[in-house]
DRENPA-3360 file (N, C-alpha, C; in nm, 2 decimals, always signed):
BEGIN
1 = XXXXXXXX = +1.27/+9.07/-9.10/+1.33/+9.04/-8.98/+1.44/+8.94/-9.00 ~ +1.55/+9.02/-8.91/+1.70/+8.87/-8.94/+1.67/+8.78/-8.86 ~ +1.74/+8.65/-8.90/+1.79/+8.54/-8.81/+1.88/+8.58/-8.71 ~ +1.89/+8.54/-8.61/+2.04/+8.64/-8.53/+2.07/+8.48/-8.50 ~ +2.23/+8.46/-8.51/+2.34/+8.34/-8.52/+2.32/+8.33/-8.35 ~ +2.30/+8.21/-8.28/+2.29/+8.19/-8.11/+2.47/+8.15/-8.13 ~ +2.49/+8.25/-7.99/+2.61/+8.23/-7.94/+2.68/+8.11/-7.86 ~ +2.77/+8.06/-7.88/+2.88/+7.98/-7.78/+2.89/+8.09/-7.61;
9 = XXXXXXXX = +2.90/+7.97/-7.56/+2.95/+8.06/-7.41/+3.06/+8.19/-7.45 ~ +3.15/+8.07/-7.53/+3.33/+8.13/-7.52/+3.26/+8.25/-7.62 ~ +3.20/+8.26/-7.72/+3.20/+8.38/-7.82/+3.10/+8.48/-7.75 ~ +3.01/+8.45/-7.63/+2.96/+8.55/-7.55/+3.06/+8.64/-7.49 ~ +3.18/+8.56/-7.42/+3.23/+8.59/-7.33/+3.35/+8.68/-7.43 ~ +3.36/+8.69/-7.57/+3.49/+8.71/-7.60/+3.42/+8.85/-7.67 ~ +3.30/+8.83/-7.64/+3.23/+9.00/-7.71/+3.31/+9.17/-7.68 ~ +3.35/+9.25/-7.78/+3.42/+9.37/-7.73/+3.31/+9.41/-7.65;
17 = XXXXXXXX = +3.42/+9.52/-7.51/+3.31/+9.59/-7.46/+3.20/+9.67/-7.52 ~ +3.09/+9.69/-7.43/+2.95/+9.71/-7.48/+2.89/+9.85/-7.38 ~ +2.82/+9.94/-7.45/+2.82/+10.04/-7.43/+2.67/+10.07/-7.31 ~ +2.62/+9.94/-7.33/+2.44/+9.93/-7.25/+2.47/+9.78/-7.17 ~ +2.40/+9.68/-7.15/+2.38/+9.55/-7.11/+2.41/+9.46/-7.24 ~ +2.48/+9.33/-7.18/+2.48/+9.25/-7.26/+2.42/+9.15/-7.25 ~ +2.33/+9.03/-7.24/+2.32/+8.91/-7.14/+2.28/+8.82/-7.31 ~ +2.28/+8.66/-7.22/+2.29/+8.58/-7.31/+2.16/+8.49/-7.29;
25 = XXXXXXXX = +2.05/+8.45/-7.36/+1.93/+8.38/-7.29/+1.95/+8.25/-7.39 ~ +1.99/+8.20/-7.32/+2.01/+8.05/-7.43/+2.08/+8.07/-7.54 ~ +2.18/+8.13/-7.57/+2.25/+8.17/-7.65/+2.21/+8.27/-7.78 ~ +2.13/+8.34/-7.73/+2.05/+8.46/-7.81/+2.13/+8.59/-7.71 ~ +2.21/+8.64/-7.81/+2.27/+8.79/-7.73/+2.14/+8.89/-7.72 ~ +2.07/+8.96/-7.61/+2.03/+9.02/-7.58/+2.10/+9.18/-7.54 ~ +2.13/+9.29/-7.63/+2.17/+9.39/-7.61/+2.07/+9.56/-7.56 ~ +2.10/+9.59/-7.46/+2.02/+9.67/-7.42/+2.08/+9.78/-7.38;
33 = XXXXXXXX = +2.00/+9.92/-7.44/+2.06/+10.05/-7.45/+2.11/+10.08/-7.28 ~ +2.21/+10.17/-7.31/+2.26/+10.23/-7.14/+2.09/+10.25/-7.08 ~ +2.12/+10.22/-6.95/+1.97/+10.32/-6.86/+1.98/+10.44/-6.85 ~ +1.89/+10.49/-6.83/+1.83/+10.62/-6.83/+1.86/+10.70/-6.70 ~ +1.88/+10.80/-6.63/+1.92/+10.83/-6.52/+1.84/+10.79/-6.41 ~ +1.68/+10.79/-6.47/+1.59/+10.78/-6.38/+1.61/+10.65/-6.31 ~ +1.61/+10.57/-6.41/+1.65/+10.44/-6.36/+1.72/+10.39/-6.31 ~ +1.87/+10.43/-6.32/+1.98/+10.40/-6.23/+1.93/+10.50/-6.09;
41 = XXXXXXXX = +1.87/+10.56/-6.03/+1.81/+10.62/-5.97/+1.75/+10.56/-5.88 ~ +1.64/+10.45/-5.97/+1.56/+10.39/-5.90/+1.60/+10.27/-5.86 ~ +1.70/+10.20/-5.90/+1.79/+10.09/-5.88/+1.88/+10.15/-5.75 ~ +1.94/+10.23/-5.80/+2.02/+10.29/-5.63/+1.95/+10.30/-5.54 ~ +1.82/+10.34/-5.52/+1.76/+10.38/-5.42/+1.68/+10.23/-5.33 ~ +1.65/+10.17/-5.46/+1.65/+9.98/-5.42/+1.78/+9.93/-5.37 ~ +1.87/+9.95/-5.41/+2.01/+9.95/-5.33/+2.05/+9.94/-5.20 ~ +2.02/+10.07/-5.20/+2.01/+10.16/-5.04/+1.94/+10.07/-4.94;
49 = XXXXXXXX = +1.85/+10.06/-4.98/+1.69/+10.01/-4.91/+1.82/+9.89/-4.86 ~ +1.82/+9.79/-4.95/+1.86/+9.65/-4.88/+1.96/+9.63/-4.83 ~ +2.10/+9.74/-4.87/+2.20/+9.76/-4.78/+2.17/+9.81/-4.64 ~ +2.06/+9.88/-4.62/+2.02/+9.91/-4.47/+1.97/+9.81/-4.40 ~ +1.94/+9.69/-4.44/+1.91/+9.58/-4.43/+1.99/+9.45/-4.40 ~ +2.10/+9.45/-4.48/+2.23/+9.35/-4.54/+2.32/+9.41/-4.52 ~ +2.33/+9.49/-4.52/+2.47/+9.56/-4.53/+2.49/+9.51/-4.70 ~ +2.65/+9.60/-4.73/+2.67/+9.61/-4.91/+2.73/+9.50/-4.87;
57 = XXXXXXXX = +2.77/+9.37/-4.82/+2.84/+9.27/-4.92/+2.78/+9.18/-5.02 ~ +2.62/+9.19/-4.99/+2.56/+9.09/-5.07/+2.47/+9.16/-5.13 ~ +2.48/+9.31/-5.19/+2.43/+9.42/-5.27/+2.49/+9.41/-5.39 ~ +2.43/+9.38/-5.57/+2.48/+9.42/-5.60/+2.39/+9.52/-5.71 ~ +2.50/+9.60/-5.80/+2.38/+9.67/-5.89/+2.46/+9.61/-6.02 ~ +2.33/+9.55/-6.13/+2.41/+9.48/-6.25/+2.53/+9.45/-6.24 ~ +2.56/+9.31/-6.20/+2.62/+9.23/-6.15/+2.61/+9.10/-6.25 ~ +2.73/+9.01/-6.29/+2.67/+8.91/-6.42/+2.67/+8.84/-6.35;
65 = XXXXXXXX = +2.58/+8.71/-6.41/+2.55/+8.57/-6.29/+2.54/+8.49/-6.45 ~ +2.64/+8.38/-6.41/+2.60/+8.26/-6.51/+2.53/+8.14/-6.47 ~ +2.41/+8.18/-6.50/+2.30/+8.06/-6.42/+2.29/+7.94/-6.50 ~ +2.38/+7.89/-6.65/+2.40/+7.78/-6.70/+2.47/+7.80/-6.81 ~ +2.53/+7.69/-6.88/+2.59/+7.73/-7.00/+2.56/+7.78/-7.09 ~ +2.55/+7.87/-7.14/+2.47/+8.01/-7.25/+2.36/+8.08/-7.16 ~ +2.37/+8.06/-7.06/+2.27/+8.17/-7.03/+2.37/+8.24/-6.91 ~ +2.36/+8.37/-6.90/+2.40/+8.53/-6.81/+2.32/+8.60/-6.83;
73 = XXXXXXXX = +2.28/+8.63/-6.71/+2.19/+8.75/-6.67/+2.24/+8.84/-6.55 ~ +2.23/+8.96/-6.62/+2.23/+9.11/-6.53/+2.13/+9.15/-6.47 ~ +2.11/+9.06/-6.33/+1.99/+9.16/-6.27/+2.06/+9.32/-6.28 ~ +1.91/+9.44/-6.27/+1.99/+9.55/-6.26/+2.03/+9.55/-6.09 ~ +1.94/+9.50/-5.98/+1.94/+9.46/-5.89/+1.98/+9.34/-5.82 ~ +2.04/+9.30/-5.70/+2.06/+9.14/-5.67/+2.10/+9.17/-5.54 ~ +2.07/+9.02/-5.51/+2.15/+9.00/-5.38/+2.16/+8.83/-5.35 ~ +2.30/+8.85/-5.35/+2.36/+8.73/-5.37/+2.29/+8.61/-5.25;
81 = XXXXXXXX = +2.28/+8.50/-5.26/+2.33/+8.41/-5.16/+2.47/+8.43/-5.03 ~ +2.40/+8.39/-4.87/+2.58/+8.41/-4.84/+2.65/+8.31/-4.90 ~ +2.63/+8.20/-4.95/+2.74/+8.13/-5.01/+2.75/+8.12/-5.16 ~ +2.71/+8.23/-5.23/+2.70/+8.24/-5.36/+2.85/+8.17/-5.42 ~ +2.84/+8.07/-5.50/+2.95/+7.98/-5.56/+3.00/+8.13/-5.67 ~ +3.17/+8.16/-5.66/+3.26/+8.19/-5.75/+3.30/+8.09/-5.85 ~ +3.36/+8.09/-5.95/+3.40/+7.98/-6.10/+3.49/+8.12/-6.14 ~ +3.61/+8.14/-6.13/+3.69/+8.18/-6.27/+3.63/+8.37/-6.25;
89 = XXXXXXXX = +3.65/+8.40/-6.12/+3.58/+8.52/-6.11/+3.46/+8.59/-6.19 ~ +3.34/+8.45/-6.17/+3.21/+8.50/-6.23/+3.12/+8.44/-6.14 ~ +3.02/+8.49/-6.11/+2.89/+8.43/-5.99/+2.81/+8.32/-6.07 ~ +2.81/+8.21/-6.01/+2.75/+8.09/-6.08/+2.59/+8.08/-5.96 ~ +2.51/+8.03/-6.09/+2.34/+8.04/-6.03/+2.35/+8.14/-6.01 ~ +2.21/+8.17/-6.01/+2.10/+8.24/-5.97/+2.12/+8.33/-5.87 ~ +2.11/+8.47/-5.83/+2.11/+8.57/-5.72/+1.97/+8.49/-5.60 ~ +1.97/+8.52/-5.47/+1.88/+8.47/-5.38/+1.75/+8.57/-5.48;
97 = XXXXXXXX = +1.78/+8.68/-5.44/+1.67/+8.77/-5.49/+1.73/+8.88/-5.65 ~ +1.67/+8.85/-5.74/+1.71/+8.90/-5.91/+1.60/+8.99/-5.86 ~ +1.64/+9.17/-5.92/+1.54/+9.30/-5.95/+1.53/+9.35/-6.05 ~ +1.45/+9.31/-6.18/+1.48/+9.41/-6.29/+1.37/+9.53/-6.28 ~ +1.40/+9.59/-6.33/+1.33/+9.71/-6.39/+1.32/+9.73/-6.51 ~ +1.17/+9.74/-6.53/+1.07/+9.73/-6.69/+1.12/+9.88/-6.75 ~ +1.17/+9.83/-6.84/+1.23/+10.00/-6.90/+1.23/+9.95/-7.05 ~ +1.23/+10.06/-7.13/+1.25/+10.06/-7.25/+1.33/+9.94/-7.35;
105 = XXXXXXXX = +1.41/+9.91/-7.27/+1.48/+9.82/-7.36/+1.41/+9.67/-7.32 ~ +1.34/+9.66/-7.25/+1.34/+9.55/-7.20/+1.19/+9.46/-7.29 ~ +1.20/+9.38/-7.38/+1.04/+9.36/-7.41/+0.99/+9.28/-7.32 ~ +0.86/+9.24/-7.33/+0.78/+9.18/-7.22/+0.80/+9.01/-7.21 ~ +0.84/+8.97/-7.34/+0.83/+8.86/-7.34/+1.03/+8.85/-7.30 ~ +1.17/+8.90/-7.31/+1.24/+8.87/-7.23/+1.23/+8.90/-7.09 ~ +1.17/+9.02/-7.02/+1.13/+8.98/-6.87/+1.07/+8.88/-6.84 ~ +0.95/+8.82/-6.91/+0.90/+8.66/-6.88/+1.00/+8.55/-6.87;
113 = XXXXXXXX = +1.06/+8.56/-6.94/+1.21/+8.44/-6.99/+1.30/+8.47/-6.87 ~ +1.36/+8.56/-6.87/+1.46/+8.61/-6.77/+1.37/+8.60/-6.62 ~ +1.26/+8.61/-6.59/+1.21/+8.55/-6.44/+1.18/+8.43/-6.43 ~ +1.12/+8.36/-6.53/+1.16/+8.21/-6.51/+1.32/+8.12/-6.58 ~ +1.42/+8.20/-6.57/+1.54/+8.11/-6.55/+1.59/+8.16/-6.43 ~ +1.57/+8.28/-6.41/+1.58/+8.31/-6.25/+1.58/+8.18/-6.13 ~ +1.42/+8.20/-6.16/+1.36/+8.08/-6.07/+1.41/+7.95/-6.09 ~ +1.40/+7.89/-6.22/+1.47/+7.78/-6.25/+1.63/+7.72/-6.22;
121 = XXXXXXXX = +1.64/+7.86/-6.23/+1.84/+7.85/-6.18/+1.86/+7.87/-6.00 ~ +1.76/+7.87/-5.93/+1.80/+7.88/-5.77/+1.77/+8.00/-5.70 ~ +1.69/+8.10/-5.80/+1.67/+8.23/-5.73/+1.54/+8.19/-5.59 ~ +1.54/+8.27/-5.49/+1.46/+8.30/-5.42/+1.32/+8.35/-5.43 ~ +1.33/+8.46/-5.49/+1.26/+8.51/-5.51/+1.31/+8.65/-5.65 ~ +1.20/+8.66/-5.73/+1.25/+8.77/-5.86/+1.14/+8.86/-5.82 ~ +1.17/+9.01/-5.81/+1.10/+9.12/-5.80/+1.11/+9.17/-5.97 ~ +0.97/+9.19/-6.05/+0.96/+9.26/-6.15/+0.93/+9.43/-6.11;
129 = XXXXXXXX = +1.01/+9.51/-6.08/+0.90/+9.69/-6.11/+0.92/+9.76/-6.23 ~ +0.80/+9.78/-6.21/+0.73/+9.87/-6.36/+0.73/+9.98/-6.28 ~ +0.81/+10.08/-6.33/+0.83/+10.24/-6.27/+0.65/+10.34/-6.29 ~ +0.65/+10.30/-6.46/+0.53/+10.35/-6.54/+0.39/+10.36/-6.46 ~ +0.37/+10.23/-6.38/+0.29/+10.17/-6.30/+0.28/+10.22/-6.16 ~ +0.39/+10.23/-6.06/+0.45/+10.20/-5.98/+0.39/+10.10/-5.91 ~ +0.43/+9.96/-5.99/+0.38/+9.87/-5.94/+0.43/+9.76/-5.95 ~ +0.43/+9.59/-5.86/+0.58/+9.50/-5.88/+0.51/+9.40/-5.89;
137 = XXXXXXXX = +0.56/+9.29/-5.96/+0.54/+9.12/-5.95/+0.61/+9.07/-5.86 ~ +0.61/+8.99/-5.79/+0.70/+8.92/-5.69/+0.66/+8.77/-5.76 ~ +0.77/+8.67/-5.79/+0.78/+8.53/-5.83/+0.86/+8.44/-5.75 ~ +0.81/+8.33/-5.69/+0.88/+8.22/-5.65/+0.86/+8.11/-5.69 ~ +0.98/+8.05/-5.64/+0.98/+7.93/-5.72/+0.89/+7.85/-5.69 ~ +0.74/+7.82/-5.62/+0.67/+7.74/-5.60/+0.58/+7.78/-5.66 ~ +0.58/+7.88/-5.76/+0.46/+7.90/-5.85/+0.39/+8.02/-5.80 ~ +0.42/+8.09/-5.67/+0.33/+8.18/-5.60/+0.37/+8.31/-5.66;
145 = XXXXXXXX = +0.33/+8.42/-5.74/+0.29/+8.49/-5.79/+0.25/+8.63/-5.69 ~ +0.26/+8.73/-5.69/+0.20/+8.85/-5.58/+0.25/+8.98/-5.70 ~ +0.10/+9.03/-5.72/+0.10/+9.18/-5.81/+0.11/+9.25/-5.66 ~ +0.18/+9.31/-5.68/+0.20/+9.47/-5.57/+0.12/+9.56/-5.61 ~ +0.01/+9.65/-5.57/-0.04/+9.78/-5.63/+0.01/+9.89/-5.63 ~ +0.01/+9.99/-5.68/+0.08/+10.11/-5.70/+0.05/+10.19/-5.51 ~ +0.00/+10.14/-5.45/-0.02/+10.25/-5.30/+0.00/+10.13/-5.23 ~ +0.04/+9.99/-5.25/+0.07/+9.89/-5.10/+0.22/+9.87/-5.12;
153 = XXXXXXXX = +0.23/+9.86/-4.97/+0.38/+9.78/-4.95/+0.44/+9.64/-5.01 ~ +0.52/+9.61/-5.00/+0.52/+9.48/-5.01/+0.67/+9.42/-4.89 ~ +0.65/+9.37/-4.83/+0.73/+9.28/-4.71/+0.76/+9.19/-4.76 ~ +0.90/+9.17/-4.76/+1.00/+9.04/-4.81/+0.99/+9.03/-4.71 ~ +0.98/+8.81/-4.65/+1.00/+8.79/-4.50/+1.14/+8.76/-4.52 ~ +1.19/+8.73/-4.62/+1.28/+8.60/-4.66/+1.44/+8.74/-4.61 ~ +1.45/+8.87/-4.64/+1.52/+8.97/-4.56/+1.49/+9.02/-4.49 ~ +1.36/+8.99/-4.48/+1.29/+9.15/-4.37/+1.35/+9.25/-4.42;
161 = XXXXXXXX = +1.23/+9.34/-4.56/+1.29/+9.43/-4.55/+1.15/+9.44/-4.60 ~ +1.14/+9.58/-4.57/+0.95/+9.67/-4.66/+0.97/+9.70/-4.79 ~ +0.94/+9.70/-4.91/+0.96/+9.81/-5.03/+0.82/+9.86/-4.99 ~ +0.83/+10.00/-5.01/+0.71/+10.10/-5.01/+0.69/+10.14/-5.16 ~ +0.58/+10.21/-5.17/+0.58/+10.27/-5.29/+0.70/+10.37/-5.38 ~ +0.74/+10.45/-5.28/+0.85/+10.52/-5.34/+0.94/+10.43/-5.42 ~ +0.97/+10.29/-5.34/+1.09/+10.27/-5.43/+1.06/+10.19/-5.55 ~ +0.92/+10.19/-5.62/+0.90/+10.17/-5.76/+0.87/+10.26/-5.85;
169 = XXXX = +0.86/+10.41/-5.77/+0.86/+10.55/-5.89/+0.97/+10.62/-5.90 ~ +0.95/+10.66/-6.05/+1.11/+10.76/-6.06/+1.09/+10.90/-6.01 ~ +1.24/+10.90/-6.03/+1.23/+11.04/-5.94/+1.20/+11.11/-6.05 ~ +1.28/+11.10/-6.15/+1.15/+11.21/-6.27/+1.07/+11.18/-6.39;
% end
C-alpha cells in the first residue's frame, strides 16, 4: 500500500480535468469512478422530489462546496442555504442539506468522514441512501441520528418534503 502526498488547496484546485469526482478530505484527494446510470437516476429523481418543493434555485446535483481550507466536497445531492456565501465563484460551507449515495466507489469509512464535516461545516441535516438496502441515515448536527427502513417514509420538517421509498431504489 502507497503513501498518497496530502494536497495544498491551490494543487487541488490546479488538478487536470477528471473523468469521475474529485473531492479533497483534509487534503487527501479522494477520486471516484463516473456513476453508474442507475445512480445518476436515483440522484435526479431526488432532484425532482425537492425542486417540487423549492423550486431549482437551491437544487443542486454534484455541486463543489468548500467547507474549509483543504477540504471540498461533492454532495451528489444538495441544497444550498438561501444565503449560501459565494468566494471567487465556489460555494463556501456546507449545503443546508448534503445527499450522497452509497455506491461503489464510495468506502464506508469516507461516507463516515464526509457526514461528519458535513455537520461540522454548517450542514442541516446529511441524508446517507444505500440504494442496495433501500434504506437512509439522516444526521444532524445535535447528534440525532434516524435509520429509515427499507418500506417507511421519512419527513424532512426542516423543507417539508416526504422521501418515500421509491426515491432510495434504483430503477435497475
Amino acid at each position: 500500500m502507497s503513501v498518497q502526498a496530502l494536497l495544498s488547496e491551490e494543487e487541488f484546485l490546479e488538478l487536470p480535468e477528471y473523468t469521475g469526482k474529485q473531492e479533497l478530505l483534509d487534503g487527501e484527494l479522494i477520486e471516484l469512478p463516473p456513476a453508474r446510470d442507475s445512480h445518476d437516476e436515483l440522484a435526479k429523481r431526488i432532484a425532482i422530489l425537492l425542486a417540487a418543493v423549492l423550486g431549482w434555485s437551491r437544487i443542486w446535483l454534484e455541486s463543489g462546496y468548500r467547507l474549509a481550507p483543504r477540504r471540498w466536497l461533492i454532495p451528489d445531492v444538495s441544497v444550498s442555504w438561501p444565503d449560501q456565501r459565494i468566494e471567487e465563484d465556489w460555494k463556501q460551507g456546507a449545503p443546508m442539506i448534503a445527499i450522497e449515495i452509497a455506491s461503489r466507489g464510495n468506502t464506508p469509512d469516507q461516507l463516515e468522514r464526509k457526514r461528519l464535516f458535513y455537520l461540522a461545516d454548517g450542514a442541516a441535516e446529511v441524508w446517507i441512501i444505500y440504494p442496495k438496502t433501500h434504506s437512509m441515515l439522516i444526521s444532524r448536527p445535535d447528534g440525532t441520528t434516524i435509520g429509515v427502513d427499507p418500506g417507511a417514509d421519512y419527513h424532512c420538517a426542516l423543507i417539508n418534503v416526504t422521501v418515500t421509498p421509491e426515491y432510495r431504489t434504483p430503477v435497475r
